[in-house]
C-alpha positions, 0 to 999 in steps of 0.5 A, spaced: 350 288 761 353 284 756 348 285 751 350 293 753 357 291 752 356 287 745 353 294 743 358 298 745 363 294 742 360 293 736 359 300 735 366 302 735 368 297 731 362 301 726 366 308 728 372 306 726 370 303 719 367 309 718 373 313 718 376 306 714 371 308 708 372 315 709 380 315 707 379 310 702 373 315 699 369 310 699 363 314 700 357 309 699 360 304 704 362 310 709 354 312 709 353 305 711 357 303 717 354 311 718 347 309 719 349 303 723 353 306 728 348 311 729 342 307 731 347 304 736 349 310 739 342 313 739 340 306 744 346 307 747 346 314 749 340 317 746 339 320 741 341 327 743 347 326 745 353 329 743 356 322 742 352 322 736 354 329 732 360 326 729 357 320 726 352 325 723 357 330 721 360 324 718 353 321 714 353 329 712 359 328 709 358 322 705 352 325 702 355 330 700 361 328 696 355 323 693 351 329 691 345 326 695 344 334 697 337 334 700 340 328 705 346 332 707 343 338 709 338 334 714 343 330 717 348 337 718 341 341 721 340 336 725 348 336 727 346 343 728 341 343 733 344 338 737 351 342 738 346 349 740 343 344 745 349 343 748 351 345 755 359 346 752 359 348 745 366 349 745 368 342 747 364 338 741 367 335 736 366 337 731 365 344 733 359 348 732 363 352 726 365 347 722 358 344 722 356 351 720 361 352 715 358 344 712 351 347 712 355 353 707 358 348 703 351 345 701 347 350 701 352 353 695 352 346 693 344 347 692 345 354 689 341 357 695 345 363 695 340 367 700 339 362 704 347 362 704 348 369 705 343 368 711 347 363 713 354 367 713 350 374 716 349 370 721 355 366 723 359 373 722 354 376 728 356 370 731 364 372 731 363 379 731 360 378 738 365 374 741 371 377 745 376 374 741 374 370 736 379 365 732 381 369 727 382 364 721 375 362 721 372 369 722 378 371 715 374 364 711 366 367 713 368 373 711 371 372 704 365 367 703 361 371 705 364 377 701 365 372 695 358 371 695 356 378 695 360 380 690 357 375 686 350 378 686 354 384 684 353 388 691 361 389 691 360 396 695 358 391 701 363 387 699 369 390 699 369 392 706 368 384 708 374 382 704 379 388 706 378 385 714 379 378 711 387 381 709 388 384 715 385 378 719 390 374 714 396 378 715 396 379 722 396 371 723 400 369 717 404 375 716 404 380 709 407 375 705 403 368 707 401 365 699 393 366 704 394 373 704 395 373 696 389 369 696 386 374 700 389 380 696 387 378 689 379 378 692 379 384 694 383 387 687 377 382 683 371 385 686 373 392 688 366 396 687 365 399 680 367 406 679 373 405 684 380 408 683 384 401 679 391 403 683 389 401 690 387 394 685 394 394 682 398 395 688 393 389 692 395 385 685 402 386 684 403 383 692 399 378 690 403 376 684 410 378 688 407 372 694 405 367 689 413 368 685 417 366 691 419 360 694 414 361 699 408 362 694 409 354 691 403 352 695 398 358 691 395 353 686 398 356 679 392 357 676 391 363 681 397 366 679 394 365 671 388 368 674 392 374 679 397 376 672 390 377 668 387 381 673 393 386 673 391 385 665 386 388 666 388 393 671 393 396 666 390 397 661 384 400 664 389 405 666 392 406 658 398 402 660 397 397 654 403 395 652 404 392 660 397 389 659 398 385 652 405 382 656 401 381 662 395 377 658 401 373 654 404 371 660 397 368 663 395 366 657 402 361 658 401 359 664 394 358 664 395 353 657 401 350 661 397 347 666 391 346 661 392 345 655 392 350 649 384 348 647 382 348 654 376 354 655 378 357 661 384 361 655 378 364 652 377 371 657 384 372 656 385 371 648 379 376 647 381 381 651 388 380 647 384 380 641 381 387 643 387 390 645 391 388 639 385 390 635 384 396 637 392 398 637 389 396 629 394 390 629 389 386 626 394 379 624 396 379 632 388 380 633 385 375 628 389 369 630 386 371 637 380 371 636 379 365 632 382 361 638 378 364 643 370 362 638 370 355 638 372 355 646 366 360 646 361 355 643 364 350 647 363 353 652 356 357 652 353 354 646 352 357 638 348 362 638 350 365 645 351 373 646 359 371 647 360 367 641 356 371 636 360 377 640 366 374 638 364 373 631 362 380 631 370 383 632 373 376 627 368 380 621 370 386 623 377 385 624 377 381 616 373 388 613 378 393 616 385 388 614 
């Protein structure tokens, strides 16, 4: 009985200093504490007692933020066959959906997008036969998953997906909430190829109008940066190309505000300027551009990469007709 006693109480003191660690990001020694702590629980309680799945969760976590990707996911598997197992799914902590959503996160990580995909296929069948599921995790699987199709360039799949995200969003936050415009701003990038460009503009335009009020303070600025580029493009695919060249230029303002002038997420919006400016034959606004965006090209793919020799390409172009 004493003995019992000592455990449990050691092995509180072990939980604690696990949360301890976690909070000072001392992630080593929160795996540690995880490790001890766990082989305590499994004497105390067995080794498929709920008590054990944070601690799992926990070791998972650690893992994780050391880039120990293999470790984490069989500690997160394991944690997941344990809150399936469960008799009461809904009162384990930490629930089943988080575990999911932390199985999601290494399987990106590790750059299994089937396997992701999988994943989130299921998860969204899971909300889909529920009654009535918790709509802000039902709105996160369905951007993830919509973001991953676009990704592997299934737009059409996802652009339904991402369109059920905003009306999840607004019917919880309201239609002015800085997640709508994140929402908004999906939908409008990865709207399929060959669709109209005014349904875009207009998800766009909201998603910019969120993010410059007060409210919107919380939406991080490179999003606004990325939202006014997007537009960009959205405008100067309809032939508004004065409103797209103002729209580049605030982006490019924002964006180096925040990064700096030499940074090489500039480089997208300095070439489509170039290429705008060029092809309205204003060739001293075009070079400058584009002498900026090539060194951040080579930076960023390497010399030799389709994209910096492109760019070489319109810079010699662009000399010859000046």
């Amino acid at each position: 009985m004493i003995r019992r006693w000592w455990k449990t109480k050691t092995y509180r003191r072990l939980y604690d200093a696990v949360a301890d660690a976690f909070a000072a990001g001392r992630d080593a020694e929160a795996e540690a504490a995880c490790e001890r702590a766990l082989s305590l629980a499994e004497d105390l309680y067995g080794p498929e007692d709920p008590e054990v799945l944070p601690l799992l969760y926990a070791r998972s976590s650690a893992q994780l933020a050391q880039g120990r990707l293999e470790q984490a996911e069989a500690s997160c598997r394991r944690a997941i066959t344990l809150a399936e197992r469960a008799e009461r799914t809904e009162s384990i902590e930490p629930p089943l959906s988080r575990l999911l959503m932390q199985l999601a996160s290494i399987l990106e990580r590790r750059g299994d997008l089937d396997g992701l995909e999988a994943l989130l296929q299921r998860m969204l069948a899971g909300y889909e036969r529920m009654r009535d599921p918790e709509p802000c995790e039902h709105a996160v699987v369905l951007t993830r998953l919509g973001l991953l199709l676009g990704r592997k360039g299934r737009r059409d799949e996802a652009a339904p997906l991402l369109t059920q995200a905003i009306t999840l969003r607004e019917t919880v936050f309201g239609a002015d909430h800085p997640v709508v415009a994140e929402a908004l701003f999906n939908a409008a990038t990865l709207r399929p190829k060959g669709a109209s460009p005014e349904p875009a503009e207009e998800m766009l335009r909201r998603a910019l109008a969120i993010a410059e009020r007060p409210s919107g303070a919380t939406i991080d600025p490179l999003v606004r940066a990325s939202i006014l580029h997007n537009l960009a493009v959205v405008r100067e695919e309809q032939g508004a190309v004065d409103d797209a060249a103002s729209l580049y230029e605030q982006a490019l303002d924002v964006r180096e505000g925040l990064v700096g002038a030499e940074h090489v997420s500039l480089r997208p919006t300095l070439v489509r300027l170039a290429q705008l400016r060029h092809a309205q034959g204003q060739l001293t606004a075009a070079l400058p551009l584009y002498e900026r965006a090539l060194p951040l090209a080579e930076i960023e793919h390497g010399a030799g990469h389709p994209i910096p020799e492109a760019i070489k390409a319109w810079i010699a172009g662009a000399r010859s007709t000046n």
